[in-house]
MIRO-981954 format. One record per residue: residue in one letter; x negated, y negated, z negated of N, C-alpha, C, CB in turn. Coordinates in steps of 0.1 Angstrom, whole numbers, padded with zeros to 4 digits, always signed. Glycine has a CB too. Layout:
<sites>
AXYZXYZXYZXYZ...
</sites>
This chain:
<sites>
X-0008+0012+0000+0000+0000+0000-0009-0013+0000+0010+0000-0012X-0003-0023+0011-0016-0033+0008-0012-0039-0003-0020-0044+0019X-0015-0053-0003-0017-0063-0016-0004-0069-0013-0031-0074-0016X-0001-0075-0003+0013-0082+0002+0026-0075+0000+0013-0086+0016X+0028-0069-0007+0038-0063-0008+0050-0072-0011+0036-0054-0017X+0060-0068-0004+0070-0079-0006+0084-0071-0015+0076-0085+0012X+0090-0080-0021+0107-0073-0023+0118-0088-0026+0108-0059-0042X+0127-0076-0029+0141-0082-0032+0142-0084-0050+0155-0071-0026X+0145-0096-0049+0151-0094-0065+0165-0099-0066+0143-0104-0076X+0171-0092-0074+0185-0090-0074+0188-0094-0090+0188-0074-0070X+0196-0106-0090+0202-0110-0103+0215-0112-0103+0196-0121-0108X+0223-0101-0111+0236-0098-0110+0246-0109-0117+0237-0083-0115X+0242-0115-0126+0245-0124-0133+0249-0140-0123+0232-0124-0142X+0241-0139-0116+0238-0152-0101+0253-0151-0095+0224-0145-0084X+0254-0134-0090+0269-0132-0079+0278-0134-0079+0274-0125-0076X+0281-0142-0074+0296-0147-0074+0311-0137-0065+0295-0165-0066X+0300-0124-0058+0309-0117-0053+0317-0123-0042+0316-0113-0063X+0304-0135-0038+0309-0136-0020+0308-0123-0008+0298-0148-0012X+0303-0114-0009+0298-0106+0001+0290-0112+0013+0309-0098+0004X+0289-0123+0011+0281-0129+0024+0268-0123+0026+0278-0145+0023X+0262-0116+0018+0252-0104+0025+0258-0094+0030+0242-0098+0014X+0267-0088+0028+0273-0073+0033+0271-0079+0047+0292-0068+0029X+0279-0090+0049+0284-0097+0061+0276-0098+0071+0288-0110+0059X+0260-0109+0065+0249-0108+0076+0241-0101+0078+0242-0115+0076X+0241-0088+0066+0234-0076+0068+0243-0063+0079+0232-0071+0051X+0260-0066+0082+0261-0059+0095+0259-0071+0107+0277-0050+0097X+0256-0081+0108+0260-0087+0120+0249-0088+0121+0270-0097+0123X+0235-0087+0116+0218-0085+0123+0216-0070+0127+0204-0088+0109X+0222-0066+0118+0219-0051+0127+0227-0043+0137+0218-0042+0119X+0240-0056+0137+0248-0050+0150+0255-0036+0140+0235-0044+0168X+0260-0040+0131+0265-0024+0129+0287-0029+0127+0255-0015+0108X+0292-0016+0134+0305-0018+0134+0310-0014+0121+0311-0012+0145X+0327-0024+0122+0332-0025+0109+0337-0011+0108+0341-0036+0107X+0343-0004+0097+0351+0003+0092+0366+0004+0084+0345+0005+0087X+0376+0007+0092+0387+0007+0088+0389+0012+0076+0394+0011+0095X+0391+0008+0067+0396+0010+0051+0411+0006+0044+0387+0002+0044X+0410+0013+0031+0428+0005+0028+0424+0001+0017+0444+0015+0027X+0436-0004+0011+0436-0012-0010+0438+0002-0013+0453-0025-0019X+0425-0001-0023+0426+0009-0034+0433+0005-0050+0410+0013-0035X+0432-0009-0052+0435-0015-0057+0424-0020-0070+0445-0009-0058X+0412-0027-0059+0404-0032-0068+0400-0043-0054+0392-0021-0076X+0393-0053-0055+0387-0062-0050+0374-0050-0039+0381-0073-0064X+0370-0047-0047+0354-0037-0043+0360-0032-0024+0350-0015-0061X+0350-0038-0020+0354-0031-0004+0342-0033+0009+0369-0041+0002X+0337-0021+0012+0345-0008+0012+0342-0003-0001+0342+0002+0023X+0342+0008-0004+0345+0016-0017+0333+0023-0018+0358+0026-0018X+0324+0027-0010+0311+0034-0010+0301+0027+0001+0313+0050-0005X+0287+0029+0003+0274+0027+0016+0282+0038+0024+0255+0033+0011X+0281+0034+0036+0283+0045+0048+0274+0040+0057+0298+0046+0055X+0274+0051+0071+0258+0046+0081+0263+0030+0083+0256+0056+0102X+0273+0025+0085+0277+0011+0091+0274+0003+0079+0295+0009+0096X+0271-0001+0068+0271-0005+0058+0258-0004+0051+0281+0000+0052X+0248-0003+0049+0236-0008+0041+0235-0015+0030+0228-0013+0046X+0244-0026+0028+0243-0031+0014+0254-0034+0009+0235-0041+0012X+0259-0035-0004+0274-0035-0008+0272-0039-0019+0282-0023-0007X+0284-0046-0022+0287-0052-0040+0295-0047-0044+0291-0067-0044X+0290-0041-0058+0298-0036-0065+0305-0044-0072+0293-0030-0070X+0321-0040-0078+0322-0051-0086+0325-0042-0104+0337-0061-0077X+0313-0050-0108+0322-0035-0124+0334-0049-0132+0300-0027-0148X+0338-0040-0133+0349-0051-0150+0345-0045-0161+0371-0049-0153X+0342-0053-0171+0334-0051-0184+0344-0058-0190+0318-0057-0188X+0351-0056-0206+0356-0059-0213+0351-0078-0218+0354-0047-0222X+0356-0087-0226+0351-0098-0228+0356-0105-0240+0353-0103-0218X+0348-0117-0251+0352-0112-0261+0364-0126-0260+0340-0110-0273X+0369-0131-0253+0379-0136-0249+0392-0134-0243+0375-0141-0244X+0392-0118-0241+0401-0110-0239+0406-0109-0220+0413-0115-0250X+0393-0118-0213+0395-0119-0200+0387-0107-0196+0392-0132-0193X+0386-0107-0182+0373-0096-0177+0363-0104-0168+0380-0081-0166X+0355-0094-0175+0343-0099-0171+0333-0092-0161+0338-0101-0182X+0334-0098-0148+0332-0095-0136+0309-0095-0134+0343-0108-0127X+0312-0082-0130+0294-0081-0128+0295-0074-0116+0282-0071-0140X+0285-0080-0105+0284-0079-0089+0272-0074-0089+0284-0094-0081X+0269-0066-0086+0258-0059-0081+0253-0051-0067+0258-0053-0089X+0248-0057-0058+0243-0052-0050+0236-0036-0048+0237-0062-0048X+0241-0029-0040+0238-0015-0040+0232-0010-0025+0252-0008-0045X+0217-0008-0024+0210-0008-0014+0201+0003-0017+0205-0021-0010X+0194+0004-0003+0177+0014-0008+0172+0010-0016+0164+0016+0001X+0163+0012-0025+0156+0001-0033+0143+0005-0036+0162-0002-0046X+0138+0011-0017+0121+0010-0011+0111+0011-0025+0118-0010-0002X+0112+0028-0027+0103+0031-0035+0090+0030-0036+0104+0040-0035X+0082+0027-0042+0068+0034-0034+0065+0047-0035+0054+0030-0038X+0070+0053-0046+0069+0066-0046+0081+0072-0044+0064+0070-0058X+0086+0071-0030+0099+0075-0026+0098+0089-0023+0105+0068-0015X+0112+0096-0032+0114+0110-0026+0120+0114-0012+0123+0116-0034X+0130+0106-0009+0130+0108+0001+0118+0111+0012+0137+0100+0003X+0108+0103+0011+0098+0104+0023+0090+0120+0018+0084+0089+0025X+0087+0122+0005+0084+0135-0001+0087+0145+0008+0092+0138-0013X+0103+0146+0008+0110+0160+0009+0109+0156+0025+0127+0164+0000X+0109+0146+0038+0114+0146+0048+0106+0150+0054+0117+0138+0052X+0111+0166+0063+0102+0177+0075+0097+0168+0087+0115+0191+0082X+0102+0154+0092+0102+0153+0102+0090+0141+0099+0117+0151+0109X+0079+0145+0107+0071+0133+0106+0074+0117+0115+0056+0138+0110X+0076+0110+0108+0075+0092+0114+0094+0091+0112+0066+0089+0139X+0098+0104+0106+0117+0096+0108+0119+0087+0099+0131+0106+0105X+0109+0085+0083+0114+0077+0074+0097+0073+0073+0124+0083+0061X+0095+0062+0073+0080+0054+0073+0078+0043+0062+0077+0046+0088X+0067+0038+0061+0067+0026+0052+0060+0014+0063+0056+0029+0036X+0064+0004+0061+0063-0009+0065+0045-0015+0061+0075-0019+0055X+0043-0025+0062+0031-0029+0057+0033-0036+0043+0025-0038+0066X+0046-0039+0046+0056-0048+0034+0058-0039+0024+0071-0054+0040X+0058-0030+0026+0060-0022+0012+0078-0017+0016+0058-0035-0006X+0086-0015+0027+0095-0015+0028+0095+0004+0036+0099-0029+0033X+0107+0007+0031+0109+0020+0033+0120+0023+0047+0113+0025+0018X+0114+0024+0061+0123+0024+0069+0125+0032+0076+0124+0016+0074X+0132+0036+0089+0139+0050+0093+0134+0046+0110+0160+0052+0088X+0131+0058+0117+0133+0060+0133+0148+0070+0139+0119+0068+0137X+0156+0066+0138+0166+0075+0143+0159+0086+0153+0176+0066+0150X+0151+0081+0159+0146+0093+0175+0142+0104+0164+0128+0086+0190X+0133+0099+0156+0125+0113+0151+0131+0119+0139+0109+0111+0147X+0143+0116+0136+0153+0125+0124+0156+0136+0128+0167+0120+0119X+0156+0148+0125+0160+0160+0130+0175+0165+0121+0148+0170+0128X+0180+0155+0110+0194+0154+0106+0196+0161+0096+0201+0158+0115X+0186+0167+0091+0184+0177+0082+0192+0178+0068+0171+0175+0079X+0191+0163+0065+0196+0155+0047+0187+0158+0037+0210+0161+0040X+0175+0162+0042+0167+0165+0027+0166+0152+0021+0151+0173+0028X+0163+0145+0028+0163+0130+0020+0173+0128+0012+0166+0118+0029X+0187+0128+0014+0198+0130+0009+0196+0135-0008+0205+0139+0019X+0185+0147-0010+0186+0156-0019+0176+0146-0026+0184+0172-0015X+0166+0144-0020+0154+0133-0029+0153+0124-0033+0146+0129-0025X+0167+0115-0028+0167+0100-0033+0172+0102-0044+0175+0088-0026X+0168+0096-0058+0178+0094-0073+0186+0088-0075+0174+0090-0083X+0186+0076-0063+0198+0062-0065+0208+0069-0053+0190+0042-0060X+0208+0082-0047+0220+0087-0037+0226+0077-0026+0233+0090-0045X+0212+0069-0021+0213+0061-0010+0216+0068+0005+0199+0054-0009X+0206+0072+0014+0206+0079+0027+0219+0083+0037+0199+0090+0024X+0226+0075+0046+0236+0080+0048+0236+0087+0064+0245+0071+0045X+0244+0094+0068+0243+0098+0084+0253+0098+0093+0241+0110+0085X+0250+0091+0100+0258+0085+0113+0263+0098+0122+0248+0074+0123X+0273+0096+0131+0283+0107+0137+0274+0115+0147+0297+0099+0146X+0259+0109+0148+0251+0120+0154+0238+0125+0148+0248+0116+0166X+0250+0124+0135+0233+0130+0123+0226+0124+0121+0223+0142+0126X+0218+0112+0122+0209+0109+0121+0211+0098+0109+0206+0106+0132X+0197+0095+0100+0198+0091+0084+0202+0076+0091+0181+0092+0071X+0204+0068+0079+0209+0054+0083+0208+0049+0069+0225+0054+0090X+0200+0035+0067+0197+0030+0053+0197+0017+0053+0184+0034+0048X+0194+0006+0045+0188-0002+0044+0174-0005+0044+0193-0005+0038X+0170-0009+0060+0153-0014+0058+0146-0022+0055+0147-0014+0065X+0153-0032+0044+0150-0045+0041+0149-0055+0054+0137-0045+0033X+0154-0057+0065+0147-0061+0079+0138-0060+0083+0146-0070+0082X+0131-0050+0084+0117-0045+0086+0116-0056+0098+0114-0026+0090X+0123-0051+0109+0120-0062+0117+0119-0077+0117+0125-0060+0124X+0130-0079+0107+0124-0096+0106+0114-0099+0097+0134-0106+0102X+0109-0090+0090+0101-0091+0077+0086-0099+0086+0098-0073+0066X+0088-0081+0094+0077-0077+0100+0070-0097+0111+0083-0059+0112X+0085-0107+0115+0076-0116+0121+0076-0128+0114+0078-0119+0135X+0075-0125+0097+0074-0135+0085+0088-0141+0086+0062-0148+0085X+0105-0133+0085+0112-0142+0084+0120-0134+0068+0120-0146+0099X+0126-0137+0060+0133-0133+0054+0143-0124+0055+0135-0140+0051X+0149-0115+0049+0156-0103+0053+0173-0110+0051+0151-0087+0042X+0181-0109+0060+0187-0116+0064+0205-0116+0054+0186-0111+0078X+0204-0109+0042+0211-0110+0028+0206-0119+0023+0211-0099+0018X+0195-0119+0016+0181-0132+0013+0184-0146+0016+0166-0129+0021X+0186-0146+0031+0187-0158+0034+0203-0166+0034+0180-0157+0045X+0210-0156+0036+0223-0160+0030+0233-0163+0019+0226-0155+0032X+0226-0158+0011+0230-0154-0003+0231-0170-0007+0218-0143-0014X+0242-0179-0013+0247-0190-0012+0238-0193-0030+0267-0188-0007X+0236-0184-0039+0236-0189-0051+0222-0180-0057+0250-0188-0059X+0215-0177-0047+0198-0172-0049+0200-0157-0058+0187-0186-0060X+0212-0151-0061+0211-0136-0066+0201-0126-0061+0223-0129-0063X+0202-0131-0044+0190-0120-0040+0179-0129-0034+0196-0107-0027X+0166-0126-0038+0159-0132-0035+0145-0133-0027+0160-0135-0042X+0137-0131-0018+0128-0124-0013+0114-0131-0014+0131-0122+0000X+0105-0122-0017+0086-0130-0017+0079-0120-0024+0082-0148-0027X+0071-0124-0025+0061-0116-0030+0064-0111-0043+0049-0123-0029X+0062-0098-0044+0064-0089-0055+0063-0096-0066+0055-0078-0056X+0048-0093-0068+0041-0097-0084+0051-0114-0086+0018-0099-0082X+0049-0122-0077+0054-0135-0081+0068-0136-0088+0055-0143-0068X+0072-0129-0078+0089-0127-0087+0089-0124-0097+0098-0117-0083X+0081-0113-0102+0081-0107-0114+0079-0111-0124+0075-0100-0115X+0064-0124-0124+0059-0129-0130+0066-0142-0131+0048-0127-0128X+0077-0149-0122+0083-0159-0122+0103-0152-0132+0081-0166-0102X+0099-0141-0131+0114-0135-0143+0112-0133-0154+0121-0123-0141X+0097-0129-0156+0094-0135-0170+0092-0144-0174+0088-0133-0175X+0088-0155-0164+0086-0169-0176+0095-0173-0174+0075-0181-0175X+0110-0171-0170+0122-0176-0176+0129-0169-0187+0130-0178-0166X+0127-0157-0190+0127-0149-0203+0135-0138-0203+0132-0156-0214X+0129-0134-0188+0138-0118-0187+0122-0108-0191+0146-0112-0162X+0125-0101-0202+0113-0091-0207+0110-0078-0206+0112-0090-0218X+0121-0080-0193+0121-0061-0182+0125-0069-0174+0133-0043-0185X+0121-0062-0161+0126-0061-0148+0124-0050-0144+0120-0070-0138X+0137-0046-0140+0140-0027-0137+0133-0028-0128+0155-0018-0133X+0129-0019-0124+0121-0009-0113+0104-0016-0110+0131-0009-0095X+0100-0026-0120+0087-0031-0122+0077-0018-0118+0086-0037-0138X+0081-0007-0130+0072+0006-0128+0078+0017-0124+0066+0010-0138X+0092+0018-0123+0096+0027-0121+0093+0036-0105+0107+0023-0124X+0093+0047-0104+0090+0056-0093+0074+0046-0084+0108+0058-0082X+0066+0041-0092+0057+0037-0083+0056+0021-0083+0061+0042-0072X+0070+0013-0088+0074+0005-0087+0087+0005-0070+0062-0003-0090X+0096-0005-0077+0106-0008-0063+0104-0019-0058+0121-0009-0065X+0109-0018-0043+0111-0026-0036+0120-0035-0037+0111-0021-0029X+0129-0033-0041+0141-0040-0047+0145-0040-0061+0151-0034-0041X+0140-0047-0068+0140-0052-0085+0153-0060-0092+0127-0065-0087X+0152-0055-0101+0165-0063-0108+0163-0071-0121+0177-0052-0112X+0173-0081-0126+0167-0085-0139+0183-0081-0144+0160-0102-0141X+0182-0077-0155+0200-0073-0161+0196-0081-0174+0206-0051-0166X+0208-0089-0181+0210-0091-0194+0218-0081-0202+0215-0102-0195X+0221-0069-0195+0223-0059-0202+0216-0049-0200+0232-0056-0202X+0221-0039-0207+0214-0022-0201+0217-0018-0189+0219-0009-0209X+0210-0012-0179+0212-0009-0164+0223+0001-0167+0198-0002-0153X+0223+0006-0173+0237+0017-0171+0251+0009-0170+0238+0030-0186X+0250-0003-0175+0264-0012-0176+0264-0014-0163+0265-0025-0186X+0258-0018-0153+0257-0020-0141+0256-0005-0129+0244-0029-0142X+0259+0001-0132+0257+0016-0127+0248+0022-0122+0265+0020-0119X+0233+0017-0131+0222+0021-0127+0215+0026-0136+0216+0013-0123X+0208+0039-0130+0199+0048-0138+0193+0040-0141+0192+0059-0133X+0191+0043-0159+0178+0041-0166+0165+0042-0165+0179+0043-0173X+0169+0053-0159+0151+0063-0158+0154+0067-0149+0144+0077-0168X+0150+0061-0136+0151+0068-0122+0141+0074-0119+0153+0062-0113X+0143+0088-0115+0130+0101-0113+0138+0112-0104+0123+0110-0132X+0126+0116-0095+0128+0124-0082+0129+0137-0088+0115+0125-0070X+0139+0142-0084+0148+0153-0086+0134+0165-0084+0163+0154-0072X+0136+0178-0090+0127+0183-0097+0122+0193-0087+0132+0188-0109X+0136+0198-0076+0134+0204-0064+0125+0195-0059+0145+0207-0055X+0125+0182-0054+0117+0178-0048+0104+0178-0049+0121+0169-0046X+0096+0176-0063+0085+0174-0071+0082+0191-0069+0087+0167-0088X+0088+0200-0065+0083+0217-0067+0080+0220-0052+0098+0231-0075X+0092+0213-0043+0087+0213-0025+0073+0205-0024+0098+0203-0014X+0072+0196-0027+0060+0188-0025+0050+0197-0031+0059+0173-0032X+0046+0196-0044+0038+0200-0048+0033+0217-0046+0039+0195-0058X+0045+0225-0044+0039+0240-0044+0043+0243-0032+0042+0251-0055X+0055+0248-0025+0061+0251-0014+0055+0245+0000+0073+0247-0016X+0052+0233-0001+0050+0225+0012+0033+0228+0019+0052+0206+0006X+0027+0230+0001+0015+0232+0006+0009+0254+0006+0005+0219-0004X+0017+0257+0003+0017+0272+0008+0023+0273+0019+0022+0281+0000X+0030+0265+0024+0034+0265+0036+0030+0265+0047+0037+0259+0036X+0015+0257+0044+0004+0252+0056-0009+0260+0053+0000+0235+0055X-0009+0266+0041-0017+0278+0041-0012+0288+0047-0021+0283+0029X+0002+0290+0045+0003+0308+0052+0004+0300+0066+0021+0322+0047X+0007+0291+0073+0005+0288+0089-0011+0286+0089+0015+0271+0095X-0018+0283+0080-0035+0281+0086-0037+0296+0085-0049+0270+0075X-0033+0306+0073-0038+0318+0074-0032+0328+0087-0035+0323+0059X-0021+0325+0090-0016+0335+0105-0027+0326+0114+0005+0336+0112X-0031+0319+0118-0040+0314+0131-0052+0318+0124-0039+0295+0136X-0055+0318+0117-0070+0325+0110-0066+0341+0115-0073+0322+0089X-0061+0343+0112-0062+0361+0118-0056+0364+0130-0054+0372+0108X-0052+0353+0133-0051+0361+0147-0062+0355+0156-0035+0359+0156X-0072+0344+0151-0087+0343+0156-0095+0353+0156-0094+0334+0151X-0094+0359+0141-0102+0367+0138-0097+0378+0149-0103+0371+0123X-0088+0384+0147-0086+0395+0158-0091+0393+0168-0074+0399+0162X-0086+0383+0175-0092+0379+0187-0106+0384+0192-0092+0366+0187X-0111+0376+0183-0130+0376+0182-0131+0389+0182-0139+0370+0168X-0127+0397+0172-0128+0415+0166-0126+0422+0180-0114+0421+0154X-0116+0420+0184-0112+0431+0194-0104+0422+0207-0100+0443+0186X-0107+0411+0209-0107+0407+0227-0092+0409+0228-0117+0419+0240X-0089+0404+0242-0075+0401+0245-0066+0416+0246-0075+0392+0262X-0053+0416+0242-0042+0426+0244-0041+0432+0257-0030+0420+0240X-0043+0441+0261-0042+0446+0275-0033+0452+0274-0052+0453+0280X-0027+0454+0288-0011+0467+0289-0020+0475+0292+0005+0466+0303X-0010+0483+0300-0011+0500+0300-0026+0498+0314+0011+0509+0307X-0019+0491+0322-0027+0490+0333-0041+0487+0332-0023+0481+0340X-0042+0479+0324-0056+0475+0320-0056+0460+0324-0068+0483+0328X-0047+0451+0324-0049+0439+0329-0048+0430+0316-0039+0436+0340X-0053+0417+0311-0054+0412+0301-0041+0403+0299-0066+0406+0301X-0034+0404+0285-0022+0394+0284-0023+0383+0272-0009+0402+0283
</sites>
């Protein structure tokens, strides 16, 4: 990872629950809407789907005024560095990292699999009507020619906010936030939060950590894997060498 690492910071407290990121985050990426109905809450649509990458949640929390009390929280990839998803994914180059520190996808080279699906802890990764993963890539592409990722720049009351990692971090503490989730978590995130409550009030794992299948594929499976493929080409060199090409009946070499 280089030094420039970039993210999002997300302050739920800020949201006023415009959705004007949902909004410019489908109309940069060209993604079509989704027909939905009342469920009978504000919150819409109701889950991430491939058309959708980033979404506000809306929780109601109790209040000691007897109103409710509304917390908005944005719900996206949140560009691990130590992402499971890329762990568990068979397909080399379908899920990549940025220079930015951002965790993004090639549709061409997904083979549709969902192991990602199984690796992420936040149950991000979704798949479009021809299989293929579908996420939020922070705008890789606009990142990538120094412009701001295009929620960031919309966001009417600075909830989400974009620059350099460490700065953010170190600019949420000296206003007197004394955690910022995902500072360390999985490697540290790409997408950071500051809560004046506990992340679980906001519907976020406390301790977010890569599922255990994933940590047993990586570490033991993946790489016996490529031993028993180096060990079958090792012996069938050796044969080779030992005893020369397979001949038929005829005597001709195959």
């Amino acid at each position: 990872m280089t030094m420039a690492r970039k993210a999002l910071m997300i302050s739920p407290e800020l949201c006023i629950g415009c959705r004007g990121c949902q909004t410019a985050c489908k109309e940069w990426n060209r993604l079509s809407v989704i027909k939905t109905r009342n469920t009978g809450t504000y919150e819409n649509p109701p889950d991430l789907t491939p058309n959708l990458y980033n979404r506000i949640r809306f929780v109601e929390m109790p209040s000691e005024t007897n109103l409710v009390r509304w917390l908005f929280v944005s719900q996206r990839c949140m560009h691990c560095d130590d992402a499971g998803c890329m762990k568990i994914c068979p397909a080399p180059g379908a899920l990549f990292k940025t220079k930015e520190g951002a965790v993004s996808f090639n549709k061409d080279k997904c083979i549709g699999c969902k192991l990602c699906v199984v690796g992420c802890p936040f149950n991000i990764p979704r798949y479009d009507d021809k299989d293929k993963v579908s996420k939020c890539h922070l705008c890789s592409d606009r990142i990538a020619e120094g412009l701001m990722p295009a929620c960031a720049k919309t966001c009417p009351t600075g909830a989400i906010r974009y620059g350099d990692r460490d700065s953010l971090i170190d600019g949420a503490k000296k206003i007197g936030y004394e955690k910022v989730y995902g500072e360390k978590d999985l490697g540290g995130l790409g997408a950071i939060y500051v809560f004046k409550d506990a992340p679980k009030i906001y519907g976020i794992d406390e301790h977010p950590a890569i599922p255990e299948t994933v940590v047993f594929w990586h570490k033991v499976l993946k790489p016996l894997a490529y031993l028993s493929l180096g060990g079958a080409v090792a012996v069938s060199l050796l044969h080779y060498v030992a005893f020369g090409p397979k001949k038929d009946e005829g005597g001709e070499e195959k």
